[in-house]
ZAPATI-202015 format. One record per atom (N, C-alpha, C, CB): residue in three letters; x, y, z. Coordinates in steps of 0.1 Angstrom, whole numbers, plus 2048, in hexadecimal, padded with zeros to 3 digits. Glycine has a CB too. Example, Ala and Ser with C-alpha at 12.3 -4.5 7.8 and 13.67 -1.06 7.14 Angstrom:
<pts>
ALA8847C784EALA87B7D384EALA8847DF84EALA8717D385ASER8807EA847SER8897F5847SER88180084FSER88D7FA839
</pts>
This chain:
<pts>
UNKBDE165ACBUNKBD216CAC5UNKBC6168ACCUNKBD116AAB6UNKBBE172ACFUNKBB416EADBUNKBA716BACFUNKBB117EAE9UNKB9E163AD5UNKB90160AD1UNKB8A16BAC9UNKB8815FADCUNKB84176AD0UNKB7E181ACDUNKB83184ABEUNKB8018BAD7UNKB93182ABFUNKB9E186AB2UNKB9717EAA6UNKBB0180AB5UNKB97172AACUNKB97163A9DUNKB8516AA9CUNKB98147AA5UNKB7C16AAA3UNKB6D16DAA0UNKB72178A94UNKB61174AB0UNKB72187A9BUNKB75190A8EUNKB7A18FA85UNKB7B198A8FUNKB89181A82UNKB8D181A77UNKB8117CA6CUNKB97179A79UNKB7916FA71UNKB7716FA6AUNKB66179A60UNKB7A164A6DUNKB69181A63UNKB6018CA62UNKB65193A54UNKB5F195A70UNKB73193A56UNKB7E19DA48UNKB79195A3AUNKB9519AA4AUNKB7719AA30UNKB75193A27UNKB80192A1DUNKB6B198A22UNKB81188A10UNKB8D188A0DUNKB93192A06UNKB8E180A07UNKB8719F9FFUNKB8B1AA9FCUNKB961B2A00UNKB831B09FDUNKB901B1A0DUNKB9D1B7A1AUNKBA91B5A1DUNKB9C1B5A25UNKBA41A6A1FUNKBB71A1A1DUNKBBD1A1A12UNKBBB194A1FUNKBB71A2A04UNKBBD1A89FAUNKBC51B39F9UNKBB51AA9F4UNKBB81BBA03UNKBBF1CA9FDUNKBCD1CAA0AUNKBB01DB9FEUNKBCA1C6A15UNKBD81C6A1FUNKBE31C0A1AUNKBD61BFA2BUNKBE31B7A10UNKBEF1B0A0DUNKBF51BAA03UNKBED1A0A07UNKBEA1C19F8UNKBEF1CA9EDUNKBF71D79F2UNKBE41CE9E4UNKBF01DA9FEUNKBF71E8A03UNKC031E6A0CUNKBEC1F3A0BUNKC081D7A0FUNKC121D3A12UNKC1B1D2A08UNKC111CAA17UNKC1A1CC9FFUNKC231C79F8UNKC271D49ECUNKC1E1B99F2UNKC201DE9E9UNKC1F1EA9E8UNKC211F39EDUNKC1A1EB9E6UNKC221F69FDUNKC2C1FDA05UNKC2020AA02UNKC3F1FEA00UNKC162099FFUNKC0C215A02UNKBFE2119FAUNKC142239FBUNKBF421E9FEUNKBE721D9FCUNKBE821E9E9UNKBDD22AA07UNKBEC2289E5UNKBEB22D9D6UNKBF12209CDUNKBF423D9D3UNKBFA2169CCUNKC012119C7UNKBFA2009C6UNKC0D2149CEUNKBF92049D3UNKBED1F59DBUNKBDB1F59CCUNKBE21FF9F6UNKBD62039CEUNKBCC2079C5UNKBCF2039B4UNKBCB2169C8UNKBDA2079B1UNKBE02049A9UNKBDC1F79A3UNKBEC2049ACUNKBE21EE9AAUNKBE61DF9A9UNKBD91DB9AAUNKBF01D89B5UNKBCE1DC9B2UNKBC01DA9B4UNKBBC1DB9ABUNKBB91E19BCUNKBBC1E79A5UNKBB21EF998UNKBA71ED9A1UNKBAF1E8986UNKBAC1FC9ACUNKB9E1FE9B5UNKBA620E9B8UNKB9B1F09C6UNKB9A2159BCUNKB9E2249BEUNKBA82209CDUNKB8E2319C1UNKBAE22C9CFUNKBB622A9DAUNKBAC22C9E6UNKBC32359D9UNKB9E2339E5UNKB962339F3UNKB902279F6UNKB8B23C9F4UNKB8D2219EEUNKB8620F9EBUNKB942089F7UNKB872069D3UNKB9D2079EFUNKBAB2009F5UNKBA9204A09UNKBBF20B9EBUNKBAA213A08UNKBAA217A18UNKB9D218A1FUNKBB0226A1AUNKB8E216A19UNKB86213A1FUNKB891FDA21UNKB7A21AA16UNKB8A1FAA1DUNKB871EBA1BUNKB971EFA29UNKB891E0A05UNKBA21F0A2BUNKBAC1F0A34UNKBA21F4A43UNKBB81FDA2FUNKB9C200A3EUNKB97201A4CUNKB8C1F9A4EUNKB94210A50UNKB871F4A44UNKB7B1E8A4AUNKB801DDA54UNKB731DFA3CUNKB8D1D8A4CUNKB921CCA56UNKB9C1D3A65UNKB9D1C0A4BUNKB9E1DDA62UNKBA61E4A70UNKB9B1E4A78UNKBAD1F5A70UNKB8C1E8A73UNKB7F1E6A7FUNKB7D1DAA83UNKB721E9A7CUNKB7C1D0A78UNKB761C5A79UNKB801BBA86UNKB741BFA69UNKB8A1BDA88UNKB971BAA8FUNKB9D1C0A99UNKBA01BBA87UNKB981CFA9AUNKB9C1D4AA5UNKBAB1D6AA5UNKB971CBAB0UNKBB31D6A97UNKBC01D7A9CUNKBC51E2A91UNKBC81C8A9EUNKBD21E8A93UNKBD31F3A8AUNKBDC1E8A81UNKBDB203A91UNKBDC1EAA71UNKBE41E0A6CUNKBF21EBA63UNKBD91D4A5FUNKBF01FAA67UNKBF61FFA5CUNKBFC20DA69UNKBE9204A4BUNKC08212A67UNKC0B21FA66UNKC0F228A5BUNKC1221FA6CUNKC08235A5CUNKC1223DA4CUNKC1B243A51UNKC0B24AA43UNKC2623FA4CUNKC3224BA4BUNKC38251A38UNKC42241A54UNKC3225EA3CUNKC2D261A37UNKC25260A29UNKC32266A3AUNKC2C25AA1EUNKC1E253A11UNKC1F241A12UNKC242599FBUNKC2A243A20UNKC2D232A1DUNKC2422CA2BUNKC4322EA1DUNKC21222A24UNKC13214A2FUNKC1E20EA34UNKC04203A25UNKC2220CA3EUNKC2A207A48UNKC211FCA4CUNKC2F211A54UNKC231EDA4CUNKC1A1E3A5AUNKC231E6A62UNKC181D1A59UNKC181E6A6FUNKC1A1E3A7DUNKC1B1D4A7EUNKC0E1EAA86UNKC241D0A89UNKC221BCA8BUNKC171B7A8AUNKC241B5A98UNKC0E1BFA8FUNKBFE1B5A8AUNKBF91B3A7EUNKBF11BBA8FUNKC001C1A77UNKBFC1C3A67UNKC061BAA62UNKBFD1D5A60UNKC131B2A65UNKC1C1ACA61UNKC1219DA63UNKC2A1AFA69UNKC1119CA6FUNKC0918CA70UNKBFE18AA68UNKC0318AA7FUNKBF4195A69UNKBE9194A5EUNKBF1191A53UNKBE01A1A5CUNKBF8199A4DUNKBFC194A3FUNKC04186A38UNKC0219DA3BUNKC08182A45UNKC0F172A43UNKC03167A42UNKC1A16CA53UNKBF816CA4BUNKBEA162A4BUNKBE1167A42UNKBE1160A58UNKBE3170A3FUNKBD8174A32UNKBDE16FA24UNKBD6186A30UNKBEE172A1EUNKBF116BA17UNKBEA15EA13UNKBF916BA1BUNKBEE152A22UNKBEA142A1FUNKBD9142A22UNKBF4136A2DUNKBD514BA24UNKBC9146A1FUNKBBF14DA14UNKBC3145A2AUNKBC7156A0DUNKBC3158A01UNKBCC14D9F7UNKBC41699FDUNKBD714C9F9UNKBD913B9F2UNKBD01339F0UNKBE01319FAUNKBD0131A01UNKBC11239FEUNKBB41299F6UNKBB711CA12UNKBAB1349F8UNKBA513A9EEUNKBA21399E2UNKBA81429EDUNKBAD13C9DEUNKBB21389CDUNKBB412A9C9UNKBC01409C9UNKBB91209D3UNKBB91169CFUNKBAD10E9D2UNKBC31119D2UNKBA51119DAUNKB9510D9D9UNKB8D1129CBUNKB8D1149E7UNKB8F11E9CBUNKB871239BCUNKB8E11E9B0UNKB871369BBUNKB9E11B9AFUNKBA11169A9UNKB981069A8UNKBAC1199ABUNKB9A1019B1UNKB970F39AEUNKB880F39ACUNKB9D0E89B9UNKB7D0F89B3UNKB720F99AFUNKB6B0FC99FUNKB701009B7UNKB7310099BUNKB7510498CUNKB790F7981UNKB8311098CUNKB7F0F2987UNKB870E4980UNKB7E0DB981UNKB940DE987UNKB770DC990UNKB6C0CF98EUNKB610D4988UNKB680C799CUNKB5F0E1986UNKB540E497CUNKB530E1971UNKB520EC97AUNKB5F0E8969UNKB600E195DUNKB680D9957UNKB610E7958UNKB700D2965UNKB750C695FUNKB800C7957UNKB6D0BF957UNKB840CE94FUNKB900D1946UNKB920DF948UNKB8D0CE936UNKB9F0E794BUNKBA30F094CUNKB9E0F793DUNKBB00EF94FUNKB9A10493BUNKB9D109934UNKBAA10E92AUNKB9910C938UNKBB211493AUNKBBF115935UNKBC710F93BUNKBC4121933UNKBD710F93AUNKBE3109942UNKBE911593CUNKBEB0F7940UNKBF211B94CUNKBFE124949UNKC0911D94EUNKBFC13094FUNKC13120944UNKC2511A949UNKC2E12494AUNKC2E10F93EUNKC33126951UNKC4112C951UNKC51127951UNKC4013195AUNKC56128942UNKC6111E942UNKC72127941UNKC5E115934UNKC77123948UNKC8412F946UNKC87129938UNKC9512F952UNKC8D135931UNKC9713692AUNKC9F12E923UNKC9C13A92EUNKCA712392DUNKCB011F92AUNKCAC10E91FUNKCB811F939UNKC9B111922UNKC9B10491AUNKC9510F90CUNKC8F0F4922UNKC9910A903UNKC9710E8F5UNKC8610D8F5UNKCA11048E9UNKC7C11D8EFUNKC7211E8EDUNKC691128E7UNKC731288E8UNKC7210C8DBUNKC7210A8D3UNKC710F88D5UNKC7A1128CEUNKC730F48E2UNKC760E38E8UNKC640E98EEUNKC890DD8F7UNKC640F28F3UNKC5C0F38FEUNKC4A0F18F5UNKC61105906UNKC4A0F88E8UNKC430F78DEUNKC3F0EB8D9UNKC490FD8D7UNKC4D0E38D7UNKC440D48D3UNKC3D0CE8DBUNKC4B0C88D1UNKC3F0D08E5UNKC3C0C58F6UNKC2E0CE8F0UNKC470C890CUNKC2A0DA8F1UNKC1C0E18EEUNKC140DC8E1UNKC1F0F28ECUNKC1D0D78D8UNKC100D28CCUNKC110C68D1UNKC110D48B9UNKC170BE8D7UNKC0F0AF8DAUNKC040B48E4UNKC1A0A18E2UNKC060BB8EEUNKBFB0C08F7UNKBEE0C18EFUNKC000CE8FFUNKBF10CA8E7UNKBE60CE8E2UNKBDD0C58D6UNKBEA0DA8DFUNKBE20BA8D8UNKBDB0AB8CCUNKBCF0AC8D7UNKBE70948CBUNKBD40A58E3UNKBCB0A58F0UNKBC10B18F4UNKBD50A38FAUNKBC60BA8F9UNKBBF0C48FAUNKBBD0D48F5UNKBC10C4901UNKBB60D18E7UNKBB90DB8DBUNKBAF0E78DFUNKBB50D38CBUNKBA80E88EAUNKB9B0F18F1UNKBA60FB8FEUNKB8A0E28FBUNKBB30F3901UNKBB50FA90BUNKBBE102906UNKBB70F4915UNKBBB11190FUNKBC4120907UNKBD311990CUNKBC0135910UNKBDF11C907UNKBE711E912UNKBF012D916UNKBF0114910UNKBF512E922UNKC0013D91FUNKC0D137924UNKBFB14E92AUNKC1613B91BUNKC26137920UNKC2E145923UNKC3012D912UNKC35143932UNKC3B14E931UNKC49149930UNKC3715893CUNKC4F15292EUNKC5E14E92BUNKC65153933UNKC6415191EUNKC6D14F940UNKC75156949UNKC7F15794DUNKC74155950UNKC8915C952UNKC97158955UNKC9915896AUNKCA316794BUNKCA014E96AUNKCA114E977UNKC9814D984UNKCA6157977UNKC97154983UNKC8D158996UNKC7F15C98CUNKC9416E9A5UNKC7D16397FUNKC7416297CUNKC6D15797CUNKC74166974UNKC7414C97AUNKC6913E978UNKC5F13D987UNKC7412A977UNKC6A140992UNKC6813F9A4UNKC591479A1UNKC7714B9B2UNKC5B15599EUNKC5115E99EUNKC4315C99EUNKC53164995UNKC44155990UNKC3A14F98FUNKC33147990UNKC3A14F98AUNKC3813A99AUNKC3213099FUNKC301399B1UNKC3F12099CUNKC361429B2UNKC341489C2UNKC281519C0UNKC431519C9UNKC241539B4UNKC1615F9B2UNKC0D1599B1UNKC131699A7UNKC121489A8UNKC061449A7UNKBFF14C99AUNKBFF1459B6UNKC0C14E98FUNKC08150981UNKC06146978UNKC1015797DUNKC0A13897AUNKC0B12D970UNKC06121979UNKC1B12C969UNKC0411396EUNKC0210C978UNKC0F10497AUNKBF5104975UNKC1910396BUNKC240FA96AUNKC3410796BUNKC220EF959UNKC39104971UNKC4810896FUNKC55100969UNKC4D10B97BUNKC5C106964UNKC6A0FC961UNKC7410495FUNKC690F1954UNKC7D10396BUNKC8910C969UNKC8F105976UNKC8711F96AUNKC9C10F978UNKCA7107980UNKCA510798CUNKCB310C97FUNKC9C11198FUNKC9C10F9A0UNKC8A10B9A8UNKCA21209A8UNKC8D1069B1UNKC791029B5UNKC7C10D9C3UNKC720E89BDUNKC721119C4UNKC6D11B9CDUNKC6C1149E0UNKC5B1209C5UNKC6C1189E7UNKC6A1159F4UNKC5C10E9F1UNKC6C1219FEUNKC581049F9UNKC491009FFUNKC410FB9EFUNKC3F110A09UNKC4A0FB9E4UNKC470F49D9UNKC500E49D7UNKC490FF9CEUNKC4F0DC9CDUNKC530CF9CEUNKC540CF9BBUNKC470C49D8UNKC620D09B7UNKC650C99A9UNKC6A0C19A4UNKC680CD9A2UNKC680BD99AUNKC6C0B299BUNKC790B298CUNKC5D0A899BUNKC830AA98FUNKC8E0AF980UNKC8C0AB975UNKC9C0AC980UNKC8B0B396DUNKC880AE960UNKC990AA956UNKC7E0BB958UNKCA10B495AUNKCAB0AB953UNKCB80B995BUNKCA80AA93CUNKCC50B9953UNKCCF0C0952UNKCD20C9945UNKCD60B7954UNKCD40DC94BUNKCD80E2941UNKCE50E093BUNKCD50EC943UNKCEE0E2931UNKCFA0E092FUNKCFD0ED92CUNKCFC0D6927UNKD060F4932UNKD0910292CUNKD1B10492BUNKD0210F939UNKD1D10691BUNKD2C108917UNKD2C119914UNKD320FD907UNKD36120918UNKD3D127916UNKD3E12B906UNKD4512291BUNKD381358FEUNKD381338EEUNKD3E1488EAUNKD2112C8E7UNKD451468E2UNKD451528DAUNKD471518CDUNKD4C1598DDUNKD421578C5UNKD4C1598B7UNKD5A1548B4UNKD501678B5UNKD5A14F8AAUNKD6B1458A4UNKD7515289EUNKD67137891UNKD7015D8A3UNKD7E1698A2UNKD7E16D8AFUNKD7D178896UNKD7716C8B9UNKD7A1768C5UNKD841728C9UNKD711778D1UNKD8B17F8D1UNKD9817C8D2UNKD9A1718DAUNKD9F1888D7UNKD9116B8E9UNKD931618EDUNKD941548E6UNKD8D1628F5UNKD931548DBUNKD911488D4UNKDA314A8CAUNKD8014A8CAUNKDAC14C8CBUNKDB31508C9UNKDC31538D2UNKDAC1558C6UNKDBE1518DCUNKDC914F8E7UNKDD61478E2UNKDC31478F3UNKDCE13C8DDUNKDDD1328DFUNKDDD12A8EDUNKDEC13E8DFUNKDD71298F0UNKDD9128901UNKDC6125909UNKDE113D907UNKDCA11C912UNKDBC11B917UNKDB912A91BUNKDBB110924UNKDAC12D91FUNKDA613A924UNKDA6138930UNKD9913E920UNKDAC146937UNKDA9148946UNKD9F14F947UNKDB314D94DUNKD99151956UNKD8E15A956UNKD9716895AUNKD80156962UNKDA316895FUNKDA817995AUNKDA817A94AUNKDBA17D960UNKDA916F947UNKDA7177935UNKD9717D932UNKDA9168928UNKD8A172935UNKD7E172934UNKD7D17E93BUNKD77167939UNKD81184949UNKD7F19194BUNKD801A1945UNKD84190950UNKD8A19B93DUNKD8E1A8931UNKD881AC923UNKD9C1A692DUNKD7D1A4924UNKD721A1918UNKD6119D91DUNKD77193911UNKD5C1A8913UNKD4A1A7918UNKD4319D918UNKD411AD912UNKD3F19C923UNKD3A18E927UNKD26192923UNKD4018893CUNKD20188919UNKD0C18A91BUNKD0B183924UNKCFF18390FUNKD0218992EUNKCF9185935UNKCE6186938UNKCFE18993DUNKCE217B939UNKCD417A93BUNKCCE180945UNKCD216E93BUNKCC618A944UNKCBF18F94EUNKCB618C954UNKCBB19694BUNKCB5189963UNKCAC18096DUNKCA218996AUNKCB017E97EUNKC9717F966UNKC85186964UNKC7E187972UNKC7917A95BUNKC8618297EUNKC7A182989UNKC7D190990UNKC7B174994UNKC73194997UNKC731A199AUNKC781A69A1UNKC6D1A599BUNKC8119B9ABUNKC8A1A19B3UNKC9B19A9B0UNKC8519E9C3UNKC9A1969A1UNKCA41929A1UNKCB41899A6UNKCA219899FUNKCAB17F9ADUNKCAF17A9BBUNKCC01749B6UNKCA116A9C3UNKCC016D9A7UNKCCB1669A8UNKCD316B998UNKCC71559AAUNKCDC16899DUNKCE616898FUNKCF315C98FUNKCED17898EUNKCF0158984UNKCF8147983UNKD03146979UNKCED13A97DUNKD0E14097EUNKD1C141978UNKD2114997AUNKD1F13F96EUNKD32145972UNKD3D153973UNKD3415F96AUNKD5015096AUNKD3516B971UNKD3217896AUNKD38186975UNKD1F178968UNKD4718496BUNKD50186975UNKD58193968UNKD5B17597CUNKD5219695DUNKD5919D955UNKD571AA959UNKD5719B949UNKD621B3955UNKD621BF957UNKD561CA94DUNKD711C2956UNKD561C2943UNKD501C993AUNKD421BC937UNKD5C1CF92DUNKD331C493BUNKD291BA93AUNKD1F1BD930UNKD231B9947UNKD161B9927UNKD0B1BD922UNKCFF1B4928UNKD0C1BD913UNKCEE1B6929UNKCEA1B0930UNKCE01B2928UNKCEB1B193CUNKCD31A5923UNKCCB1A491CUNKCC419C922UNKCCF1A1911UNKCB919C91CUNKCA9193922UNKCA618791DUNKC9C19A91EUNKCAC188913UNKCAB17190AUNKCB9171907UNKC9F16B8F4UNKCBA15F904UNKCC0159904UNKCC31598F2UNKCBD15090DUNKCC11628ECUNKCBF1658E0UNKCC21708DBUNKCB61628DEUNKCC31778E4UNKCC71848E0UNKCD91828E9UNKCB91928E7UNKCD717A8ECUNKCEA1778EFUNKCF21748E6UNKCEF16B8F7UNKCEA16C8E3UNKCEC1628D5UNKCF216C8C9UNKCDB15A8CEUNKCEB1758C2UNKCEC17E8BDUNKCF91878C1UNKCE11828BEUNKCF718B8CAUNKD031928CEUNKD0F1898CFUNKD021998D9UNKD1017E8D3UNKD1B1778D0UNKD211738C0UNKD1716B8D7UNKD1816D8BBUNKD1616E8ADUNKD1D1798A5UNKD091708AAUNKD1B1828ABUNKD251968A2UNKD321948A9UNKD1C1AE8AAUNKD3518B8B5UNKD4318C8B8UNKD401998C2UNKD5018D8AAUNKD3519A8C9UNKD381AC8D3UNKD371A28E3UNKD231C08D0UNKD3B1928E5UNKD3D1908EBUNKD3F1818F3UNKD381988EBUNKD3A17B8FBUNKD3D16F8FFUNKD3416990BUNKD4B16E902UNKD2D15E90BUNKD20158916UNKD2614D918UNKD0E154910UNKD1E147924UNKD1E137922UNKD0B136923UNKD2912D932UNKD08129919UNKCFE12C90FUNKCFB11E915UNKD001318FEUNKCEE118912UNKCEB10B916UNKCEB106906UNKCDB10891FUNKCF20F7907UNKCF20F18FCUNKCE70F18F2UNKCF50E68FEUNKCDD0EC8F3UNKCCE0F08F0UNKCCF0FB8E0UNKCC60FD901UNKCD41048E5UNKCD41108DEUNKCDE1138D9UNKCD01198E3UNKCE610C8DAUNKCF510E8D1UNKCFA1028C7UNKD0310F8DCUNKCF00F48C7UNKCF80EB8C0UNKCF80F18B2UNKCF20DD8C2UNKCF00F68AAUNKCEF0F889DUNKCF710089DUNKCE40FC898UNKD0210B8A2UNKD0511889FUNKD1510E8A1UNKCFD1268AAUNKD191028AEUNKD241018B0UNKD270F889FUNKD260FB8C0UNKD1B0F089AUNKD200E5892UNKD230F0887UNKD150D988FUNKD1E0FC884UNKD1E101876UNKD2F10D879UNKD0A10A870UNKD2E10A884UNKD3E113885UNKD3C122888UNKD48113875UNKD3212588BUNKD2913588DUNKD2B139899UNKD1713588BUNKD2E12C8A4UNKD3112E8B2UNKD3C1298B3UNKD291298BDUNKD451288BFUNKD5111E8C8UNKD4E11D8D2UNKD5F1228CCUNKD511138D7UNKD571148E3UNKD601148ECUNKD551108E6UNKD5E1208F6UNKD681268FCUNKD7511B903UNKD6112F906UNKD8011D8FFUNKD8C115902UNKD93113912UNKD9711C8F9UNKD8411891CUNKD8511F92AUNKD91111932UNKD6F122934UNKD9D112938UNKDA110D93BUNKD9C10794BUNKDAA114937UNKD9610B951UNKD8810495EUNKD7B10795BUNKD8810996FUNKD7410395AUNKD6510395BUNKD5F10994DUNKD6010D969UNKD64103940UNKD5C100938UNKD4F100933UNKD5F0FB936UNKD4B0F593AUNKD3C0EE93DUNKD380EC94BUNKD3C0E0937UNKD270F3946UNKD230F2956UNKD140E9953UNKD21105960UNKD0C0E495FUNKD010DC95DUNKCFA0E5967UNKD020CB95FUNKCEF0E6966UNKCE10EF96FUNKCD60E596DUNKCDC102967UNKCD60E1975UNKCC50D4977UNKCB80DC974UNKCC00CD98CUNKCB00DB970UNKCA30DC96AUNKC980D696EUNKCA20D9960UNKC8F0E0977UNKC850D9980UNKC760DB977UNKC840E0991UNKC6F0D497BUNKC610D4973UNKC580D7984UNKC5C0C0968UNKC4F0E1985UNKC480E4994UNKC390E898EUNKC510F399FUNKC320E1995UNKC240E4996UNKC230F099FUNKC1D0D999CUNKC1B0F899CUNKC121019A2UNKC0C0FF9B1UNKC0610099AUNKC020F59AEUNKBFB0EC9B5UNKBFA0E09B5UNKBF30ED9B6UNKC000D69B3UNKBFF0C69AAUNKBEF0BF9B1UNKC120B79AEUNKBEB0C09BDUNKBDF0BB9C8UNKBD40C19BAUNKBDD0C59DDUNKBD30CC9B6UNKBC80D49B1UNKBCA0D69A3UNKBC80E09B8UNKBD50CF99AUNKBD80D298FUNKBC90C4986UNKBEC0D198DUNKBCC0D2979UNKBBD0CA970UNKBC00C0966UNKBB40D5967UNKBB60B8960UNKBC10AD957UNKBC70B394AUNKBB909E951UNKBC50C2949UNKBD10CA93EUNKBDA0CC944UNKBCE0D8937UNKBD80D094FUNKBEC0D3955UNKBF20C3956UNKBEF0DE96BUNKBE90B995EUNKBF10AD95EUNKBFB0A894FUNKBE40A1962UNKBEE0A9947UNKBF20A293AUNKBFF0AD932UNKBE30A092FUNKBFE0B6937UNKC0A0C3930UNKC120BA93BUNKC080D9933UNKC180BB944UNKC230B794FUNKC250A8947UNKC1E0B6963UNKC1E0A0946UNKC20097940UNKC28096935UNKC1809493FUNKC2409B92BUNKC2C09E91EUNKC380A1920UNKC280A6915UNKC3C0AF92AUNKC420B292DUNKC560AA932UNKC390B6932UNKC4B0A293CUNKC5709D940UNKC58092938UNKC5909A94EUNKC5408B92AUNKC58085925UNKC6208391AUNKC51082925UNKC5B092916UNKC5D09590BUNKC680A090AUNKC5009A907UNKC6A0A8911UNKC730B7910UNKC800B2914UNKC6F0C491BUNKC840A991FUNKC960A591EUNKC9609C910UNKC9D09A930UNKC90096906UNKC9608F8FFUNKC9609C8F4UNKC900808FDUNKC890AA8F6UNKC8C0B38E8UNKC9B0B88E8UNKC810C08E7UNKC990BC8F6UNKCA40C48F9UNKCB60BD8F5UNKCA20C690AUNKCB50B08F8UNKCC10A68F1UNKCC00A58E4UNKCC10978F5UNKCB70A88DEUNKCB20A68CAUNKCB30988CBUNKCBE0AE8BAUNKCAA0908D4UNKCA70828CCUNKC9D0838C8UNKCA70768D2
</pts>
C-alpha cells in the first residue's frame, strides 16, 4: 500500500468505515441502512465519500447485492481493528471519567442455572447498588457472539472465542434424564444408542447467529428443539421425551423421583469446562472487575450447592 494510500486513509472518517463494514456484512446498501438507522442514500453517500477519499473502488453491484472487490475486502479487515480500538478508547475514556461503570453487561450460557448466576448478582450489588446490569442468557456460540460484537463486558460459557483469553471456572456435569415411565427406563437392560435412536430426543437451540456448534449425541430419529434449558425440562417431565441435562438443574427433580437417569450403557455422563472471558480485561472498570470476582468465587461452589 503506497504513501499517497495511508495519507488518504487517514482522511475517511469513522462514519465510513462504519458504514463499509455494515454494507459488508449485510451484503447490500438497503439492509446496511437498516442496521445504521440511516437512510440508504446517507449509507451510499458516506461509501462514496471514502471510495474518493482513497481512490479505490470498495464495492461492485450485482445486481441488489454489494459485492467487495479485494480492496473493499482489505479495507474491511483494517477497518474492523480499528474501529475496535475506537470503541475501546471511548470505552475507556469513559471509565476514567467516571470512574465506576455505570453499567456491566454478561452473557452467560444456559447451562449454568439463572438462578446461581443471580446470587453471584445480589452480592455484586451490596458493592455496587448504582450500577444497571443486563444479563443475556445464551446457548452455545451465542455466548462467542457476544463477546465477538462486543455486546457484554463478561462471558461464561463453554467455549472462548479466537484472540480472547478465559479463564475456567469449573466443570459442567451433564446425565442423560427422562421420566421414570419412559419406555427407556424400562428396558431391563442397559440403554443402547440404537435404542435412544428410536425415541425423541430435546434439544437446546444454539442462540448464536450462525449457529456454529452442536454438542453431544443427537443422533435420534425423531427430534424436538427448544430455546432453554427449561423448557426441556418440561417436556421431559410429561414423558414426550429424553436430554442430557446439566446436573445443576436436575438435582431436585432426580432426588424427588420426577426425573431418572438414563440407564445409557456408554456415555452416561459427560463434563463440558466452563470458561469465565473478559471482553477487554486491560480496559475493564472496577464493576466488571468486582462482578468477575464474585464470580469466580462464588458460582462453582453455587453451582455444587455448598
Amino acid at each position: 500500500m503506497n504513501n499517497s494510500f495511508a495519507v488518504a486513509e487517514n482522511k475517511v472518517t469513522l462514519e465510513q468505515w462504519r458504514a463499509l463494514l455494515a454494507v459488508i456484512d449485510a451484503g447490500g446498501y438497503a439492509k446496511a441502512a437498516e442496521q445504521l438507522n440511516k437512510s440508504q442514500s446517507a449509507v451510499s453517500y458516506a461509501i462514496s465519500q471514502l471510495e474518493s477519499a482513497l481512490n479505490v473502488k470498495v464495492f461492485n453491484l450485482q445486481g441488489r447485492k454489494a459485492v467487495a472487490t479485494p480492496s473493499g475486502e482489505l479495507l474491511y479487515r483494517r477497518a474492523k481493528l480499528l474501529l475496535e480500538q475506537a470503541e475501546r478508547l471511548e470505552k475507556s475514556a469513559e471509565c476514567l471519567a467516571i470512574h465506576v461503570e455505570p453499567i456491566v453487561k454478561i452473557a452467560v450460557d444456559i447451562i449454568i442455572p439463572p438462578a446461581k448466576v443471580l446470587y453471584c448478582l445480589s452480592m455484586f450489588a451490596k458493592d455496587f447498588p448504582d450500577t444497571r446490569v443486563e444479563y443475556y442468557e445464551t446457548v452455545l456460540s451465542g455466548t462467542e457472539d457476544a463477546l465477538l460484537k462486543r455486546q457484554v463486558d463478561l462471558a461464561i460459557g463453554g467455549f472462548v472465542p479466537p484472540g480472547f483469553i478465559g479463564e475456567k471456572l469449573m466443570n459442567a456435569t451433564f446425565h442423560g434424564v427422562s421420566s421414570p415411565t419412559h419406555p427407556l427406563q424400562v428396558l431391563g437392560r442397559p440403554v443402547t444408542y440404537e435404542d435412544m435412536r428410536q425415541h425423541r430426543q430435546i434439544v437446546v437451540r444454539d442462540s448464536g447467529q450462525y449457529r456454529r456448534h452442536t454438542v453431544g449425541w443427537q443422533e435420534a430419529d425423531q427430534r424436538w428443539t427448544v430455546s432453554h434449558i427449561k423448557t426441556s425440562l418440561d417436556a421431559i417431565r410429561m414423558g414426550l421425551g429424553y436430554a442430557w441435562v446439566p446436573d445443576a438443574y436436575t438435582k431436585d427433580d432426580i432426588e424427588a423421583g420426577t426425573l431418572k437417569y438414563l440407564p445409557v450403557e456408554i456415555g452416561s455422563e459427560r463434563e463440558a469446562p466452563v470458561y469465565l472471558t473478559f471482553a477487554d480485561k486491560e480496559f475493564a472498570g472496577p464493576a466488571t472487575q468486582k462482578l468477575a470476582s464474585i464470580l469466580k468465587e462464588c458460582l462453582p461452589r453455587a453451582c455444587e450447592g455448598k
